[in-house]
DRENVO-740468 format. One line per field, with one value per residue: residue in one letter; x, y, z of N, C-alpha, C, O in turn. Coordinates in Angstrom, 1 decimal, always signed. Layout:
r	[a; ...] .
n.east	[X; ...] .
n.north	[Y; ...] .
n.up	[Z; ...] .
ca.east	[X; ...] .
ca.north	[Y; ...] .
ca.up	[Z; ...] .
c.east	[X; ...] .
c.north	[Y; ...] .
c.up	[Z; ...] .
o.east	[X; ...] .
o.north	[Y; ...] .
o.up	[Z; ...] .
END
This chain:
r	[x; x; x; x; x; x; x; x; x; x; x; x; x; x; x; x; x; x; x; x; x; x; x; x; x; x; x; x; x; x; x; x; x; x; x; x; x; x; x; x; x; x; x; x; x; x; x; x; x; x; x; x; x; x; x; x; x; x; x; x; x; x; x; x; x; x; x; x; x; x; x; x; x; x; x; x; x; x; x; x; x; x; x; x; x; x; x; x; x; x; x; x; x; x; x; x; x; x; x; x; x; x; x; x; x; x; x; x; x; x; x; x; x; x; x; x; x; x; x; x; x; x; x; x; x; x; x; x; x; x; x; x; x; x; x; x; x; x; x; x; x; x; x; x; x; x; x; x; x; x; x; x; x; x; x; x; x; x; x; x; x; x; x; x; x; x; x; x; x; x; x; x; x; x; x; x; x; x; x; x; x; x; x; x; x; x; x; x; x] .
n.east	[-21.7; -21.0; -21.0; -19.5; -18.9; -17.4; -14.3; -11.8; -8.7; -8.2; -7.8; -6.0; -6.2; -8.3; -10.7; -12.1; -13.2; -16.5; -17.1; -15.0; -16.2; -18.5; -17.4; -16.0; -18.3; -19.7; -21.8; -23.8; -22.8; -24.6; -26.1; -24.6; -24.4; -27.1; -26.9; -25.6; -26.8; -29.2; -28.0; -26.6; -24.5; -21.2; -19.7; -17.6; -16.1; -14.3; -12.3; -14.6; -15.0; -16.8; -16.1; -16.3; -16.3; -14.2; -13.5; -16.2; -16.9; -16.0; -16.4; -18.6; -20.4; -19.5; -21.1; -23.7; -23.8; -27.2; -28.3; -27.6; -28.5; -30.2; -33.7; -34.2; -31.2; -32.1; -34.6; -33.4; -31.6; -33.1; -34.5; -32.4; -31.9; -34.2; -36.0; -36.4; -38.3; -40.2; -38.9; -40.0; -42.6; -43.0; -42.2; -44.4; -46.3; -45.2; -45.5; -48.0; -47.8; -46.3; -46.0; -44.3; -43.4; -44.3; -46.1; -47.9; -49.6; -49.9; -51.5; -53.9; -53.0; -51.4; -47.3; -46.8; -49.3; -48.6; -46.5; -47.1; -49.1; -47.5; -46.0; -47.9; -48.2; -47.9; -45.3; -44.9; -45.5; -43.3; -41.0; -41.4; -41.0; -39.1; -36.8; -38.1; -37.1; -33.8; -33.6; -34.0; -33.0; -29.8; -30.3; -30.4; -28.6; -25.9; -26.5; -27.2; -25.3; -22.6; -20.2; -19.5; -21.0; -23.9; -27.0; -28.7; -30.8; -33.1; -37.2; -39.2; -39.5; -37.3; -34.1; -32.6; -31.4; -30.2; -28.9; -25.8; -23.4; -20.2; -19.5; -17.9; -18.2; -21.4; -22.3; -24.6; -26.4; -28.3; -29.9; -29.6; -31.2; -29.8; -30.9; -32.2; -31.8; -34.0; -35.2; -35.4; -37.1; -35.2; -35.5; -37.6; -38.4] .
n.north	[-52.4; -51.0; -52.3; -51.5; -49.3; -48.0; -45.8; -47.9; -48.9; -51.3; -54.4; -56.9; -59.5; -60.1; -60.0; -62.5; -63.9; -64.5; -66.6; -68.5; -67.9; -69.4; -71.7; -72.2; -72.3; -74.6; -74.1; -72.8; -70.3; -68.5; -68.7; -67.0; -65.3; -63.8; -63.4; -61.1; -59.6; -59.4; -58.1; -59.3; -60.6; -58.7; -56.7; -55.4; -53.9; -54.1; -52.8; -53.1; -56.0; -58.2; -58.5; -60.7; -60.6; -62.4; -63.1; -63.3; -64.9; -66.9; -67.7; -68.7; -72.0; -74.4; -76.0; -78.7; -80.5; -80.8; -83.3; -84.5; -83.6; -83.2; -82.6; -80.7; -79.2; -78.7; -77.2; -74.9; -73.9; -73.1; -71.2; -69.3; -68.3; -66.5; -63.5; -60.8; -60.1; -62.6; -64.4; -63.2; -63.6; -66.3; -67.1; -65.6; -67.6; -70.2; -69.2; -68.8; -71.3; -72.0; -71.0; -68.3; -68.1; -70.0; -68.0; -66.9; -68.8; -69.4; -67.3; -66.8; -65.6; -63.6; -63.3; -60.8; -59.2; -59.1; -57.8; -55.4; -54.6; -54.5; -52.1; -50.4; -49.4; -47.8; -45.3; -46.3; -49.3; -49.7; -49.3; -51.4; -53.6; -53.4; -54.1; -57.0; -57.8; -57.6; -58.9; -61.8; -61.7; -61.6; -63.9; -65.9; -65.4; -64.9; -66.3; -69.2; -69.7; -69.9; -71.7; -74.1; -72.9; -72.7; -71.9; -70.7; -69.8; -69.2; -69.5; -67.3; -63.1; -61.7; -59.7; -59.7; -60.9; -63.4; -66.2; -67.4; -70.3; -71.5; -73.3; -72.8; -71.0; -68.5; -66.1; -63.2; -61.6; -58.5; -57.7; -54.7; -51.4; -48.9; -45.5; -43.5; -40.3; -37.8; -35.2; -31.9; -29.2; -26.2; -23.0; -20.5; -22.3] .
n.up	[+94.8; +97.6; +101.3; +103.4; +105.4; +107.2; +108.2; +108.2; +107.7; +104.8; +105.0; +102.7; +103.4; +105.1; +103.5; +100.8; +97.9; +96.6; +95.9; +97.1; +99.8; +99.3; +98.7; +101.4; +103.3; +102.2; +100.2; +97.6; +95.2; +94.6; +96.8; +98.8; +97.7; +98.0; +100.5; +100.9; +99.4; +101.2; +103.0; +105.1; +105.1; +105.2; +102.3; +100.1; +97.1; +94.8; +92.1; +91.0; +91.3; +93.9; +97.1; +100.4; +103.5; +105.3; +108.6; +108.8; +107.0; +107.7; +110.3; +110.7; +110.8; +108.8; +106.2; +106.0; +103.2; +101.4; +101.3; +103.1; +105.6; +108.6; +109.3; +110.6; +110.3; +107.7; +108.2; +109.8; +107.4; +105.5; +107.1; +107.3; +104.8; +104.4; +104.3; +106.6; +106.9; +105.8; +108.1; +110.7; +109.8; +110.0; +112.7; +114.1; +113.8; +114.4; +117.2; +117.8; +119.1; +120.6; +123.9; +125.3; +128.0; +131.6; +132.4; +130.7; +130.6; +133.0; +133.5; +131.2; +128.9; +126.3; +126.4; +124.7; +125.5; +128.7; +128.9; +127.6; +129.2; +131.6; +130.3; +130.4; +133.2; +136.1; +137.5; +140.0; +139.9; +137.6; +138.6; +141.0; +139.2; +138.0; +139.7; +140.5; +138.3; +138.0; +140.6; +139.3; +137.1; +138.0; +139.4; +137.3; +135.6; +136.5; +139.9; +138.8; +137.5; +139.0; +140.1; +142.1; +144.2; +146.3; +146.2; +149.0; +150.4; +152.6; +153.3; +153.3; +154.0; +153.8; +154.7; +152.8; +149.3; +148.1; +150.1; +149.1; +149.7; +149.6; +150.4; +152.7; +153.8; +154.2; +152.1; +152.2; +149.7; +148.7; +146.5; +144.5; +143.0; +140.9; +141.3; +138.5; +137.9; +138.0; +134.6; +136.2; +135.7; +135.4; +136.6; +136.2; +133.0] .
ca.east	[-22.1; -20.2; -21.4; -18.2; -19.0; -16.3; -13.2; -11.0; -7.9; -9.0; -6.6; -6.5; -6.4; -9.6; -11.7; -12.6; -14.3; -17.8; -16.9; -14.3; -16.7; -19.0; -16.5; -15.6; -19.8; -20.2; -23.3; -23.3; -22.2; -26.0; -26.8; -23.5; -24.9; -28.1; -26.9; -24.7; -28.1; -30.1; -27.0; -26.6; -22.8; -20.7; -19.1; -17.1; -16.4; -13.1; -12.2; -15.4; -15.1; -17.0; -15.2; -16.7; -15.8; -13.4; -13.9; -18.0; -17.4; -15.2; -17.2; -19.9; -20.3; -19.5; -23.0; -24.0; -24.5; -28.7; -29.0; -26.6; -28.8; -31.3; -34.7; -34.5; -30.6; -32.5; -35.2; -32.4; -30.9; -34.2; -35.0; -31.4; -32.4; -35.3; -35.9; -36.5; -40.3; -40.5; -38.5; -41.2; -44.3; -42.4; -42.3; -45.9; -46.9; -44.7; -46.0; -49.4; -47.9; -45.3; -45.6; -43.0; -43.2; -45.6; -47.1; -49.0; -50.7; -51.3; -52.7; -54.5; -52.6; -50.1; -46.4; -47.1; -50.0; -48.6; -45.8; -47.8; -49.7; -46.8; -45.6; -49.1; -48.4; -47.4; -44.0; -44.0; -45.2; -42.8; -39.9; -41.1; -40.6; -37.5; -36.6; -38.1; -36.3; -33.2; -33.1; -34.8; -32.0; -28.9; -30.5; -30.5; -27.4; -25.0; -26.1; -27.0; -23.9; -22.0; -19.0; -18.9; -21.7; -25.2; -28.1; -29.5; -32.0; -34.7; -38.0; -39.8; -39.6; -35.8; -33.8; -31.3; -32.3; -29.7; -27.2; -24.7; -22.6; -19.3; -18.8; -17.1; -18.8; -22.1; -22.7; -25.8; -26.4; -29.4; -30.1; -29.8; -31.0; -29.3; -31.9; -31.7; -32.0; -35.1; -35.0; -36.0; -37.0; -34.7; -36.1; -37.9; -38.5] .
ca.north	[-51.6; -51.6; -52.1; -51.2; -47.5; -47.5; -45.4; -48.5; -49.5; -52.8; -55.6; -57.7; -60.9; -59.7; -60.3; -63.0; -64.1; -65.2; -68.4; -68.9; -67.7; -70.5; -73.2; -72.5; -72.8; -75.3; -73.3; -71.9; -68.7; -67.6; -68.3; -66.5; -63.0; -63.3; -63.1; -59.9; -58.7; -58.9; -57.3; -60.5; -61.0; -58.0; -56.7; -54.3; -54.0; -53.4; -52.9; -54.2; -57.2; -58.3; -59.7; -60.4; -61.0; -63.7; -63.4; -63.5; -66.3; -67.9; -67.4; -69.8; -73.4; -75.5; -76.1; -80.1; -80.7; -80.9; -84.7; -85.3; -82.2; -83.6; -82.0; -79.3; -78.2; -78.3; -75.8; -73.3; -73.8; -72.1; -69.7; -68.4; -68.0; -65.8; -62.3; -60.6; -60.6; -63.6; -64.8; -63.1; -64.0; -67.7; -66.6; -65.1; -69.0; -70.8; -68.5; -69.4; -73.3; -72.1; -70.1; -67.8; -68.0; -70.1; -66.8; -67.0; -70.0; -69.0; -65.5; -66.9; -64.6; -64.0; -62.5; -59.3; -58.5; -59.1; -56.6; -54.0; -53.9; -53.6; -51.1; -49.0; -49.5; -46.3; -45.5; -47.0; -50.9; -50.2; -49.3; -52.3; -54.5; -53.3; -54.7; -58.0; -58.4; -57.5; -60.1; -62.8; -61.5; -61.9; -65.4; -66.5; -65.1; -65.3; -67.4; -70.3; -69.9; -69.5; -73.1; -74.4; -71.9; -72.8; -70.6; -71.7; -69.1; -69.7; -68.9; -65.8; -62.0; -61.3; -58.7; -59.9; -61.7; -64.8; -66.4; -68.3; -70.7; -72.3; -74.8; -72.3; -69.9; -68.1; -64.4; -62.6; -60.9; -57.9; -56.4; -53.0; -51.0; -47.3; -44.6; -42.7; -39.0; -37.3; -33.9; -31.3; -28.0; -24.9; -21.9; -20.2; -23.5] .
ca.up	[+95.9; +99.1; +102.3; +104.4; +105.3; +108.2; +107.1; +108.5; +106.6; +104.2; +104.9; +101.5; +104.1; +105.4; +102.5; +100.0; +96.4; +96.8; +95.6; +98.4; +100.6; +99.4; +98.8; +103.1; +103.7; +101.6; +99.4; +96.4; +94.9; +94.7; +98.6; +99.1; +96.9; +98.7; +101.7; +100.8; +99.0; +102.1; +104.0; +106.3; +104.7; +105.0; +101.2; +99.4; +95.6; +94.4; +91.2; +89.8; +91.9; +95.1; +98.0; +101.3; +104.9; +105.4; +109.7; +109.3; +106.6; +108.6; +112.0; +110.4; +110.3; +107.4; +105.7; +105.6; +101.6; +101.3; +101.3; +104.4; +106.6; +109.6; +108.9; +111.6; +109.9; +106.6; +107.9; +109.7; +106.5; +104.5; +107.7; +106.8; +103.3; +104.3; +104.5; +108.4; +107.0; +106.4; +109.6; +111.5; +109.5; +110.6; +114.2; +114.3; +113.3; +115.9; +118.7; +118.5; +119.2; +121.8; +125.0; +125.7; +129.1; +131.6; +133.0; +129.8; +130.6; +134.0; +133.1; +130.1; +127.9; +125.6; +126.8; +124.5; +126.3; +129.9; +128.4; +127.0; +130.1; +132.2; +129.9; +130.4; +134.2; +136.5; +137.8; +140.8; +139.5; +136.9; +139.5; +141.8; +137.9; +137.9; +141.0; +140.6; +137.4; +138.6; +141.0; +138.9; +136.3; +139.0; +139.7; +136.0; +134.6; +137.8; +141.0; +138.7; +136.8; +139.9; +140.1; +144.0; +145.2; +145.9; +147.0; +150.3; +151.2; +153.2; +152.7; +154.0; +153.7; +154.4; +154.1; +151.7; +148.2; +148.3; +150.6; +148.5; +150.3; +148.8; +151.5; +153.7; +154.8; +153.1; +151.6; +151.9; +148.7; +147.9; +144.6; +144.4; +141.5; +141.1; +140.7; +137.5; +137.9; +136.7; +134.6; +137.1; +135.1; +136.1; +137.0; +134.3; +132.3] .
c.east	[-21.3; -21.1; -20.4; -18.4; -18.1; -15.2; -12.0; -10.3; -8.3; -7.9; -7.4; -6.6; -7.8; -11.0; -11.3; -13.6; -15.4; -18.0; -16.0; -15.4; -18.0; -18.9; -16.3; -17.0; -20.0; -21.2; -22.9; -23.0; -23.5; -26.2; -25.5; -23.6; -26.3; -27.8; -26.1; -25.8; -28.7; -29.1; -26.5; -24.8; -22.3; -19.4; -18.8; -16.7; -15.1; -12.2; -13.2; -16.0; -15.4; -16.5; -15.9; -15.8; -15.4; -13.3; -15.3; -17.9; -16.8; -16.2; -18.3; -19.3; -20.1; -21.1; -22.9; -24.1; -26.0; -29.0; -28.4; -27.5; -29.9; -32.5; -34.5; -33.1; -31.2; -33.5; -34.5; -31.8; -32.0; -34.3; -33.9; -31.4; -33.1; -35.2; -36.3; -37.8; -40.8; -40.0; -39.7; -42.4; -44.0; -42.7; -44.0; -46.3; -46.0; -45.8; -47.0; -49.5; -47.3; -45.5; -44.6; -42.1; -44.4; -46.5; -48.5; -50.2; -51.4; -52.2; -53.7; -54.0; -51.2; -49.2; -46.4; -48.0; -49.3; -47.3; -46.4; -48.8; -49.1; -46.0; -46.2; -48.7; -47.7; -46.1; -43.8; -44.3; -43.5; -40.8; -40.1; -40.3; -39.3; -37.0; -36.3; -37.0; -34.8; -32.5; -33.2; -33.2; -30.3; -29.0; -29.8; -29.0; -26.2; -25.0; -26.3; -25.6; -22.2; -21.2; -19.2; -19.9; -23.2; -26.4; -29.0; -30.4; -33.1; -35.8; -38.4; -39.1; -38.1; -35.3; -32.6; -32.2; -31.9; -29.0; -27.2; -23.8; -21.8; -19.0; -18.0; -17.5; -20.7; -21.9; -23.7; -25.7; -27.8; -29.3; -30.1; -30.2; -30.8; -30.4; -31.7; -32.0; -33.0; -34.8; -36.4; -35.8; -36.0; -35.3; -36.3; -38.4; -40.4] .
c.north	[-52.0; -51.2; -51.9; -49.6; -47.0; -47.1; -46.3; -48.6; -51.0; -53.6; -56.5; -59.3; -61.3; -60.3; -61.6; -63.0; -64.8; -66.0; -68.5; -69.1; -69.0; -71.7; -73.3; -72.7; -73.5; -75.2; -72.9; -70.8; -67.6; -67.5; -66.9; -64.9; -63.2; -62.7; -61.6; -59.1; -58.3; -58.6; -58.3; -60.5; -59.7; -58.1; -55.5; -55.0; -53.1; -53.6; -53.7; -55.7; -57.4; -59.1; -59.4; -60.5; -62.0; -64.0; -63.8; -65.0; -67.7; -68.3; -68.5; -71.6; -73.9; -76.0; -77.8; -80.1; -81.3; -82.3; -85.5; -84.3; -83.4; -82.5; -80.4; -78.0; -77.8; -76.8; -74.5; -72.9; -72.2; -71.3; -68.9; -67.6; -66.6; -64.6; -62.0; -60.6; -62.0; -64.3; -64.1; -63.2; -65.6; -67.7; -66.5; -67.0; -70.0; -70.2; -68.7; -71.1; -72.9; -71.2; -69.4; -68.2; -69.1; -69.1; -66.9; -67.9; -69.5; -67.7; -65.3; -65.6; -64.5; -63.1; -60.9; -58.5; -57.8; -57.5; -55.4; -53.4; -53.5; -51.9; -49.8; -49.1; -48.6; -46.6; -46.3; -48.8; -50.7; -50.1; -50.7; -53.6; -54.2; -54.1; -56.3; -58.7; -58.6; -58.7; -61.1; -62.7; -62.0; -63.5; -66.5; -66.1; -65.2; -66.2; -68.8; -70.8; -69.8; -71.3; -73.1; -73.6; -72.6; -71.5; -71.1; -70.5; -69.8; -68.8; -68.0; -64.6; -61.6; -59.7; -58.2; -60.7; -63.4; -64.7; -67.8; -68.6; -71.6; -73.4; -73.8; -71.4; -69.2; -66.9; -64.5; -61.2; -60.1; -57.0; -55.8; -52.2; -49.1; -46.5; -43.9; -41.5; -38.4; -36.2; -33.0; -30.0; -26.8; -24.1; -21.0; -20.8; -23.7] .
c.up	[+97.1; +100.1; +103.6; +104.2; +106.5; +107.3; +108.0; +107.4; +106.2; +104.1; +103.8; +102.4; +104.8; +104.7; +101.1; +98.6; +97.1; +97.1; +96.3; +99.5; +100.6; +98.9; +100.7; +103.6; +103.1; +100.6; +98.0; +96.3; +95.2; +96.0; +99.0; +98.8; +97.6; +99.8; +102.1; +100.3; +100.5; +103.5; +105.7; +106.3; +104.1; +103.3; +100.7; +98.0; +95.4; +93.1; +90.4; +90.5; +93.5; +96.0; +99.8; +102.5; +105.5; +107.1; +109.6; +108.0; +106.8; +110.0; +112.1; +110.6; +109.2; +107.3; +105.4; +103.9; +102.5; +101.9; +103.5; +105.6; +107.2; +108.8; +109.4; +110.9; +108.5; +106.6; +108.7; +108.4; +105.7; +105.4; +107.3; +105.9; +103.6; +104.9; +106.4; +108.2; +107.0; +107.6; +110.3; +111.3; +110.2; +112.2; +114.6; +113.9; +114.2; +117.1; +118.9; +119.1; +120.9; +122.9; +125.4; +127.2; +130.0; +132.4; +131.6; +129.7; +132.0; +134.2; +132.0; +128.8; +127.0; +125.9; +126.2; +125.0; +127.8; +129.6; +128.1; +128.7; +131.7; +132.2; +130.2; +132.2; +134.8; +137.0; +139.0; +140.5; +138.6; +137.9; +140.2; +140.6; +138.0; +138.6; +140.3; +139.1; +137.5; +139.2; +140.1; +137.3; +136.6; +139.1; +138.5; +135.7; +135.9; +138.5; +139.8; +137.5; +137.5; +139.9; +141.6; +144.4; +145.1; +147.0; +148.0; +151.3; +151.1; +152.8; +153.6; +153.5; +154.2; +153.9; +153.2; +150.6; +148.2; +149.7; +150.0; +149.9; +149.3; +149.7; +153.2; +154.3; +153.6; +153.2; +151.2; +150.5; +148.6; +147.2; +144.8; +143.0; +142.1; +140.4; +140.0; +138.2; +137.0; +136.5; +136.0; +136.3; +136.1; +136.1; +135.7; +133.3; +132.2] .
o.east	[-21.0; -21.9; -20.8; -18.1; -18.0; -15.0; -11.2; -10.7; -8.7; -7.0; -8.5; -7.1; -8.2; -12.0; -10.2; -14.6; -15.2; -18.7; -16.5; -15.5; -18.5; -19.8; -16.6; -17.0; -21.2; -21.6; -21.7; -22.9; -23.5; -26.4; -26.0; -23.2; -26.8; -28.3; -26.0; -25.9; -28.7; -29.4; -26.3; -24.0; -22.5; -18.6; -19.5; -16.8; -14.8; -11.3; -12.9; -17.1; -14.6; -16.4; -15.9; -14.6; -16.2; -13.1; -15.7; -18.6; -16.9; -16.5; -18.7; -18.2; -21.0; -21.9; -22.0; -24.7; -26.0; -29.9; -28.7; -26.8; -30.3; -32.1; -34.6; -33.3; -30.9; -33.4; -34.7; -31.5; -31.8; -34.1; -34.2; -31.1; -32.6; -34.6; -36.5; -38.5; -41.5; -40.9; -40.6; -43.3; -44.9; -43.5; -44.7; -47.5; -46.8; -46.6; -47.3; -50.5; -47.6; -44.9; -43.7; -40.9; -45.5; -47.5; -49.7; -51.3; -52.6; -53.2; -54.4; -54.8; -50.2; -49.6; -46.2; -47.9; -49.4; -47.4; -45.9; -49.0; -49.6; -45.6; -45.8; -49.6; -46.7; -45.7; -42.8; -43.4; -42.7; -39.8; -39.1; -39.4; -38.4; -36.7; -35.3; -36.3; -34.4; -31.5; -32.1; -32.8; -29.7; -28.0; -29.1; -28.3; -25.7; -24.1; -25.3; -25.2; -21.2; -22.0; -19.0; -19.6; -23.6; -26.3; -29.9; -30.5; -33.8; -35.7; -37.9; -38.3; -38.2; -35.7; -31.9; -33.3; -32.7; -28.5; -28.0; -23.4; -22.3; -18.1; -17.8; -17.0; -20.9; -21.2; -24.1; -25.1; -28.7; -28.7; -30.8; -29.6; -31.2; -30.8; -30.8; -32.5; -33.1; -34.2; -37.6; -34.7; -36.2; -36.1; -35.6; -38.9; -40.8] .
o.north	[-53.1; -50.2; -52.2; -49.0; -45.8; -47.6; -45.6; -48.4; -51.8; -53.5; -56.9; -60.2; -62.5; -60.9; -61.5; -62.3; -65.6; -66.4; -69.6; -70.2; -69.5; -72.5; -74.3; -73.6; -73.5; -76.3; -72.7; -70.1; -66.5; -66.4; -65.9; -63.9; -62.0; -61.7; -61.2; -57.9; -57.1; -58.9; -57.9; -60.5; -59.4; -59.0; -54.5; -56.2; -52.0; -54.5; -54.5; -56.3; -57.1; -60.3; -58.3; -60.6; -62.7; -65.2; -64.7; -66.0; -68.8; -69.5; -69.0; -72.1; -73.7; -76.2; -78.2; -79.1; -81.9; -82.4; -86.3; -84.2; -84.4; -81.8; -79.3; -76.8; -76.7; -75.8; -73.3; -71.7; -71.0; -70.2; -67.8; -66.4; -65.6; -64.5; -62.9; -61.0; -62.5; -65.0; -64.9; -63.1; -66.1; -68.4; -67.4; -66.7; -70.8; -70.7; -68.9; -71.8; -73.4; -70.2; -70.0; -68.5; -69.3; -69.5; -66.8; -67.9; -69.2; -67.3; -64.3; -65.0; -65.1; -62.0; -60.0; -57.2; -56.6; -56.4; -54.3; -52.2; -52.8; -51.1; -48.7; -48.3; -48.4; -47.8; -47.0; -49.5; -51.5; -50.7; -51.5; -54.3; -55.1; -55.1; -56.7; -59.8; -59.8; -59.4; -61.6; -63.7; -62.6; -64.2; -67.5; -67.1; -66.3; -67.1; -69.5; -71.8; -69.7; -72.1; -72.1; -73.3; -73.0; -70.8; -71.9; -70.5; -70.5; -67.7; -68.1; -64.7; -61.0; -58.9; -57.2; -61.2; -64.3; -63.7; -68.8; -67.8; -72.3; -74.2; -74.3; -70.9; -69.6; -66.5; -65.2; -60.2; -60.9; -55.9; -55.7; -52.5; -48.5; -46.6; -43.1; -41.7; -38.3; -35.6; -33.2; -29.6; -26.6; -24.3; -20.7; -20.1; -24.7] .
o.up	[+97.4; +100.1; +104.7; +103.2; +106.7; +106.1; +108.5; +106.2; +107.0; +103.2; +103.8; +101.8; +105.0; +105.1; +100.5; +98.4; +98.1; +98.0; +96.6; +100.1; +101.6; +98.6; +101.2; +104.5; +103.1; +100.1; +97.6; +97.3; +95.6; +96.5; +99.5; +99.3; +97.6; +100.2; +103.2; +100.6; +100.9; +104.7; +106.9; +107.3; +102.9; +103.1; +100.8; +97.8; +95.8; +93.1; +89.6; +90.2; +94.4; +95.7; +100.4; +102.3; +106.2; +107.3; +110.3; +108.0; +106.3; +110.3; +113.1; +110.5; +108.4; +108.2; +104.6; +103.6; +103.6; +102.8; +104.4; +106.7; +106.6; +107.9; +108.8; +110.8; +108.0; +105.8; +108.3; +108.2; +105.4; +104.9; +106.9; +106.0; +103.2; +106.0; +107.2; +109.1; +107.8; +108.1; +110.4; +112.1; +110.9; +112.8; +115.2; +114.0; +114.8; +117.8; +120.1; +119.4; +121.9; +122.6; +125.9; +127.4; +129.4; +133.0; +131.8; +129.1; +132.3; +134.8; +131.8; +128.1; +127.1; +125.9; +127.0; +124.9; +128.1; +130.1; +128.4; +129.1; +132.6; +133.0; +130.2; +132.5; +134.1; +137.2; +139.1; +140.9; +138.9; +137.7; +140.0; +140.9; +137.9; +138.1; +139.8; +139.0; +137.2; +138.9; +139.9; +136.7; +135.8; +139.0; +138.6; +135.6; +135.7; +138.5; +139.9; +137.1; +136.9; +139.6; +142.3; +145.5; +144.0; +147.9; +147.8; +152.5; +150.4; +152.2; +154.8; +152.6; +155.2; +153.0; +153.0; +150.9; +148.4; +150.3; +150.1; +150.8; +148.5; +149.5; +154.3; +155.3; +152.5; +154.2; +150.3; +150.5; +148.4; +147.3; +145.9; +142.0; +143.1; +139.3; +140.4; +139.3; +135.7; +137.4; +136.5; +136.2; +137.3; +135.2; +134.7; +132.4; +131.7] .
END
């Protein structure tokens, strides 16, 4: 069976034997057809013969042999193994240990709640959520990944979110989010 449904051209340098593919991971031939069973490891079939994806089985790590693995790569090893049901029957069984978040603790609740009941919440909370995410998103993934810059806002109600300064001067930065456009029936409608 092939799983390559793009009509790209198939470079023969592209693809590999099974068994290449788990001589370069270190695994066997069987981990190596599961993982093309449960469609994890891209494969086509040519002439009879399956050859998979020599970037995705390249892209991986070299697999420890069994005895040489820490505990924790032994159990990524098996969650790998395991179907997306079981990965989340796995999950569902952590999460009752782990907090997502600590809003959970301080709301006595669990993050899918506080989600669901943002999600039931009307347009304009879920506009102001936007917002705060936004920033709190900006914060996370930018200012604290920002080289030479630190964020030295003060506290109170301003009317900017940060000011970053690199030493030489600061910049006031505030979020903006762009308002989609709602359908507005035409006339007749």
């Amino acid at each position: 069976m092939s799983t390559n449904s793009d009509a790209q051209a198939i470079l023969p340098s592209d693809w590999i034997s099974q068994a290449e593919a788990a001589n370069l991971r270190g695994v066997s031939r069987q981990a190596i057809s599961k993982l093309v069973r449960k469609g994890r490891l891209r494969s086509i079939v040519i002439g009879g013969r399956a050859f998979v994806s020599r970037p995705v089985a390249c892209s991986w790590p070299p697999q420890i042999r069994s005895r040489e693995m820490t505990e924790i790569q032994k159990i990524k090893h098996l969650l790998s193994l395991c179907s997306p049901a079981q990965r989340q029957e796995v999950f569902r069984y952590l999460r009752k240990e782990f907090p997502i978040h600590s809003l959970e603790v301080e709301l006595n609740t669990d993050a899918e709640i506080i989600l669901e009941a943002i999600h039931r919440s009307s347009g304009l909370t879920l506009r102001m959520m936007r917002g705060v995410i936004a920033e709190a998103a900006f914060e996370i993934k930018i200012v604290e990944r920002l080289q030479g810059w630190s964020n030295i806002i003060p506290p109170g109600d301003l009317s900017y979110d940060f000011l970053l300064d690199d030493g030489r001067g600061a910049v006031r930065v505030q979020v903006k989010l762009q308002r989609s456009v709602e359908h507005r029936p035409h006339e007749g409608e």
